[in-house]
C-alpha positions in Angstrom: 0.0 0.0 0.0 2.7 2.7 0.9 4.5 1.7 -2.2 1.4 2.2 -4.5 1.1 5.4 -2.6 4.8 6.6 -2.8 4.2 6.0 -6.8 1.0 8.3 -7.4 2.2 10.8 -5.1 6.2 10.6 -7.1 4.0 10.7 -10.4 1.7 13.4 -9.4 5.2 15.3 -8.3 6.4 14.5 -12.0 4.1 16.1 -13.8 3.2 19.2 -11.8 7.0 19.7 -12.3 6.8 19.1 -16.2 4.3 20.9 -16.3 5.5 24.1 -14.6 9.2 23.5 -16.8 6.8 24.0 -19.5 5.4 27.3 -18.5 8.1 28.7 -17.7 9.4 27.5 -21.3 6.3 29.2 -22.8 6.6 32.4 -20.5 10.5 33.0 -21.7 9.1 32.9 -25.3 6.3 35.4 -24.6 2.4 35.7 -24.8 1.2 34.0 -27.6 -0.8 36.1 -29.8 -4.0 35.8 -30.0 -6.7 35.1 -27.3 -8.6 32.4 -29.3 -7.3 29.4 -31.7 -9.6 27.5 -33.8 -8.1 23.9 -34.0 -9.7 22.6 -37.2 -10.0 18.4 -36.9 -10.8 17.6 -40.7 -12.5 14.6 -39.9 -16.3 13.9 -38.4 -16.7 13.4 -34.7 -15.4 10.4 -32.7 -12.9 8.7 -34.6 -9.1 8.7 -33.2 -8.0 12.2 -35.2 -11.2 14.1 -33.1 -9.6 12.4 -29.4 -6.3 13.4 -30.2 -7.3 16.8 -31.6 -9.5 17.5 -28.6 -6.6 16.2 -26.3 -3.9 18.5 -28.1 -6.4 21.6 -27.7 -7.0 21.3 -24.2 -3.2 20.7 -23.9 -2.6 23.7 -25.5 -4.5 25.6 -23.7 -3.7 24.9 -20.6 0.0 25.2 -21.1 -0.4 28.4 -23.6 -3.3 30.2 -21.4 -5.0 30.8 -24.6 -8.6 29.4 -25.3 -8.2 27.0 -27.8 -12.0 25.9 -29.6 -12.1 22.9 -31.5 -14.0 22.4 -35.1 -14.8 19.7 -36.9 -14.9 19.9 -40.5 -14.8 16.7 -42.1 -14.8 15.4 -45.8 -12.6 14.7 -48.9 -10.7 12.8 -46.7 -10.0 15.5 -44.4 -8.9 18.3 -47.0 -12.0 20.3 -47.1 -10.7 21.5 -43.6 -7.3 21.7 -44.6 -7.4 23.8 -47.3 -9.7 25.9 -44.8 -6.6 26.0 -42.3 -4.6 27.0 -45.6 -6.1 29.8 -46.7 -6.9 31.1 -42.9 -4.5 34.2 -41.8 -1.5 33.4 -40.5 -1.2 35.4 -36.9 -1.5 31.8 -35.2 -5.3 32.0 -34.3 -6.1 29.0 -37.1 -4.6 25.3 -36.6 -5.0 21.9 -38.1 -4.8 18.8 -36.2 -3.9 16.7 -39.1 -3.3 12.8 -40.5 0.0 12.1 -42.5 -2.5 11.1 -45.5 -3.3 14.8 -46.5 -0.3 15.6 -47.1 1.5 12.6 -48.7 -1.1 10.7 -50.4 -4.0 12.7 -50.8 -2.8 15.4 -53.3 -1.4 12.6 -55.5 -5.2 11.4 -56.1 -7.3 14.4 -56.6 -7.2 18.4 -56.5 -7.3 19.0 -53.1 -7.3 23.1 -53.3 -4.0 23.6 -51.6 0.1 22.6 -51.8 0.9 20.5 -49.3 4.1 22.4 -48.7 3.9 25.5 -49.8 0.6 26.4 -48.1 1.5 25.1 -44.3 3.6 25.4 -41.7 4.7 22.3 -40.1 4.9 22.9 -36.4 5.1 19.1 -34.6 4.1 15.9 -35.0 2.3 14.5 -31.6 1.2 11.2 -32.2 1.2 8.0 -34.1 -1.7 4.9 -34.6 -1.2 1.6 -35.4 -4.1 0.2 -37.6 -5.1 -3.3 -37.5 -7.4 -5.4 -40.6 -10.3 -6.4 -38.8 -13.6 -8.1 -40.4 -17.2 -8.3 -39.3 -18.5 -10.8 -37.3 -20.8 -11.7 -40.1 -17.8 -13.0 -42.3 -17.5 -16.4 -41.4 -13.5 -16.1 -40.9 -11.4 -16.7 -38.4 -8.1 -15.7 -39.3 -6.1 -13.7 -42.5 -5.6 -17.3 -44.4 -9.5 -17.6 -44.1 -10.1 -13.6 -45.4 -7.8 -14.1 -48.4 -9.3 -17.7 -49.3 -12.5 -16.2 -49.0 -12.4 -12.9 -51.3 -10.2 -15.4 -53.9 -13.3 -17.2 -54.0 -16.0 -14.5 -53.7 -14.5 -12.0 -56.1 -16.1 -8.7 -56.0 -18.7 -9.5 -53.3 -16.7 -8.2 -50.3 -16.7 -4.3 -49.4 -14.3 -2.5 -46.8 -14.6 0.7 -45.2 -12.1 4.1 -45.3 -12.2 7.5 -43.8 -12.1 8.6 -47.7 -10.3 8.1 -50.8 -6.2 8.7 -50.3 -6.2 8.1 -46.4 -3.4 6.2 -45.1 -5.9 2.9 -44.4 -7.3 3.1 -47.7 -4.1 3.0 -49.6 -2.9 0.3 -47.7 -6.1 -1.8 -48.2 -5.6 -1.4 -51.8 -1.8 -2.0 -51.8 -3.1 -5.3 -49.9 -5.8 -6.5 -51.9 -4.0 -6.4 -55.2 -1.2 -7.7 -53.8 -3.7 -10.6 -52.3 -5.6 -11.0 -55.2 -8.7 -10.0 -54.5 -11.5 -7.6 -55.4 -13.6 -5.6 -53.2 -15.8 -2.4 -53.5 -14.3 0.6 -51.2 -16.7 2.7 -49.7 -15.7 5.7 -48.1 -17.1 7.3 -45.0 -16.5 11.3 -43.1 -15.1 9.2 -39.7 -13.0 6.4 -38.3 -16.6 6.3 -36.3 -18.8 5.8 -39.3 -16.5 2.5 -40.6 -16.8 1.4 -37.1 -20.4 1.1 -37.3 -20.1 -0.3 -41.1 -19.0 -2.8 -39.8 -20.1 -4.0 -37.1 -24.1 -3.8 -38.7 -22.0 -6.2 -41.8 -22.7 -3.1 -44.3 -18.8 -3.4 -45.2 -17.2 -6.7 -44.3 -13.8 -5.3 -43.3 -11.9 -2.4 -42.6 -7.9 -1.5 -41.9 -8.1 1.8 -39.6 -7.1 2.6 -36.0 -9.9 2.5 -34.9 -10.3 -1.4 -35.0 -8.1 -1.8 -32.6 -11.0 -0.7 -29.6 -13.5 -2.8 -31.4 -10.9 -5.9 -31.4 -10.8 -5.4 -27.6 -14.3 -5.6 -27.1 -14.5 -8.7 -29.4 -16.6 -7.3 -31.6 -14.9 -7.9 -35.0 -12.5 -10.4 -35.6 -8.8 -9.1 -35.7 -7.0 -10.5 -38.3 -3.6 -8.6 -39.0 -1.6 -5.8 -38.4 0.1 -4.0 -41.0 3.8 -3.5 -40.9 6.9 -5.8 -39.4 5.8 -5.4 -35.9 2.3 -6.7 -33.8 0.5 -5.4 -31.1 1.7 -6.7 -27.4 -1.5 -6.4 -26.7 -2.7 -8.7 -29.3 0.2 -11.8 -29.5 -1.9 -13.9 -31.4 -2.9 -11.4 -34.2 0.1 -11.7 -36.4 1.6 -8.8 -38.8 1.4 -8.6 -42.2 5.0 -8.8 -43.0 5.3 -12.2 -40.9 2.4 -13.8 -43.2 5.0 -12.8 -46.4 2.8 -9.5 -46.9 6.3 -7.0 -46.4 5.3 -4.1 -48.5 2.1 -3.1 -46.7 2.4 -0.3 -43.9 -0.7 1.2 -42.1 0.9 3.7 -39.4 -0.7 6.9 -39.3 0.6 10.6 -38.0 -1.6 12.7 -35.9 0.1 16.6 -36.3 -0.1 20.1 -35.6 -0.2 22.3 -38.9 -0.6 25.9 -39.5 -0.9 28.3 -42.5 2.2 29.2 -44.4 4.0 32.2 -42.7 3.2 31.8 -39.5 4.9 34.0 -37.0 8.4 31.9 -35.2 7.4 32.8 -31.7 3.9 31.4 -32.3 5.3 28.7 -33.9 7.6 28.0 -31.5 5.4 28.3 -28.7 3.5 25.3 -29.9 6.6 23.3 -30.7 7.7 23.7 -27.1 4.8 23.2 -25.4 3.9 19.8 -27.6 7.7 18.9 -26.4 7.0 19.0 -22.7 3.6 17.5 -23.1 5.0 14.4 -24.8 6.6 13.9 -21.9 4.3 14.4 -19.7 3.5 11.1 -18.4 -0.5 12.4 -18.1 -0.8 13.4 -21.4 1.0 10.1 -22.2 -1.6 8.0 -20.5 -4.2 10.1 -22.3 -3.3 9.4 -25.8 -2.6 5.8 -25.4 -6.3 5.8 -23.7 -7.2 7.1 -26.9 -5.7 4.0 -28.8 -2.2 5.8 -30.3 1.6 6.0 -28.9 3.1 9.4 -28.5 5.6 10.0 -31.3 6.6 13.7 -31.1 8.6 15.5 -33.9 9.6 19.1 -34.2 8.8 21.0 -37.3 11.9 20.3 -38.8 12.2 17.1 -38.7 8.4 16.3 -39.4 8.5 18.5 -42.9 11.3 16.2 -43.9 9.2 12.9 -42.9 6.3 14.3 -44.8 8.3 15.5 -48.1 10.1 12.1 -47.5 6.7 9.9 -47.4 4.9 12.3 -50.0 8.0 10.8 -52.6 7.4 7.4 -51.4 3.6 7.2 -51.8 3.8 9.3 -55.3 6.0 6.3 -56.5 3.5 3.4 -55.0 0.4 5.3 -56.0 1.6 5.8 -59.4 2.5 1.7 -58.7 -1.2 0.6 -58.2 -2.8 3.2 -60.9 -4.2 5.3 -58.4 -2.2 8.4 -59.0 -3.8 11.2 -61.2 
């Protein structure tokens, strides 16, 4: 008992003083400029980008005194509210609480009304999700050698859910059906919440998102991979994709802070700083891993050269699989 109690209260002692480090960071850098931030989420409510975007406001505000408001504007794929954030004034009272996909896949595939360098400022990357293939309960499968057997033999009849055409799961979902074999009908949806309830009522018969992941620990949809090299701890009998000989197939997703091009430094670096001290803030920590994705902070540096990095990568496999325009 007095060792469970020596840990909260050493814990409790941790954060207050990260937290205070981190005001006193803020302070030294001055006020930050406006009273109010809009932090656009460009996806519907409820899925993992709305949590972490509500949990990065609040963050924000607390740390930044400012009153940070969150709005969801969702669509496209999330770049009807990123080109809102791209053409909003620059003085730091706009932000975007973005996916990786908007900026690296999504402007291969369509006219999405704004250059994904050019118009933004990079500011940090906060978080990362892991997304797991998952199919209904109605799918009489049991494990990934079922799913592919299955859509081999039912060719065309399956459909799968995305947050929108060019998202990070739906590019992956394609990369891994035609490197399966198989054909299935993509229907997109606003929210991570919306292909939830696809399929769990059997209206789409699978879906590759973050958002699986809560739903496989309920037991409500079968889990039947994770993309990448690595699986879930949490999950040791839900193998990756690489291990069942599917190497090429990567589902992580970026959860980042964005602004319009030319945003002042000072606000810029305001946020930088204060994301920096959150991530290691073992409450904020908890929070996002509550919310079903690992902290993965990156200044704006270093994320503009991830994103130009990826935005390369994916023009090369998009243009691979005949999606590119």
């Amino acid at each position: 008992m007095l060792g469970n109690k020596f840990g909260a209260t050493a814990a409790a002692t941790l954060a207050a003083t990260l937290t205070l480090a981190s005001s006193v960071a803020v302070q030294a850098q001055g006020a930050y400029p406006v009273d109010t931030v809009t932090m656009v989420v460009p996806y519907a409510a409820g899925g993992a980008g709305d949590i972490v975007g509500r949990l990065v406001a609040d963050e924000l505000s607390r740390r930044l005194g400012v009153n940070f408001v969150v709005e969801n504007v969702g669509g496209a794929s999330g770049a009807i509210g990123a080109e809102q954030v791209s053409r909003a004034p620059a003085d730091g009272s706009t932000l975007l609480l973005a996916g990786n996909a908007i900026f690296t896949t999504a402007p291969h595939l369509a006219d999405v009304g704004f250059e994904p360098f050019e118009d933004f400022t990079a500011i940090a990357n906060v978080s990362e999700a892991v997304r797991m293939l998952v199919s209904s309960k109605s799918l009489d499968v049991s494990n990934l050698e079922e799913f592919v057997a299955y859509g081999k033999d039912h060719p065309g009849e399956l459909n799968y859910g995305s947050v929108g055409v060019g998202s990070t799961g739906h590019v992956a979902t394609v990369d891994m059906l035609q490197t399966m074999g198989i054909e299935a009908t993509h229907i997109p949806y606003k929210g991570a919440a919306e292909v939830v309830q696809a399929v769990l009522s059997g209206d789409v018969q699978f879906m590759m998102d973050a958002a699986a992941v809560a739903q496989a620990r309920q037991d409500t949809v079968t889990a039947l991979a994770v993309p990448g090299n690595e699986h879930l701890a949490e999950f040791p009998d839900v193998p990756s994709l690489a291990a069942l000989g599917y190497d090429s197939i990567s589902g992580t997703g970026w959860q980042m802070v964005m602004g319009p091009a030319g945003m002042p430094d000072d606000a810029v670096g305001m946020i930088e700083t204060a994301l920096e001290e959150a991530s290691a803030d073992p409450a904020f920590i908890d929070k996002l891993t509550k919310a079903g994705v690992s902290p993965r902070f990156m200044g704006g540096e270093e994320l503009e050269t991830a994103l130009r990095s990826d935005y390369d990568r994916f023009d090369e496999l998009l243009t691979g699989l005949g999606l590119a325009q």
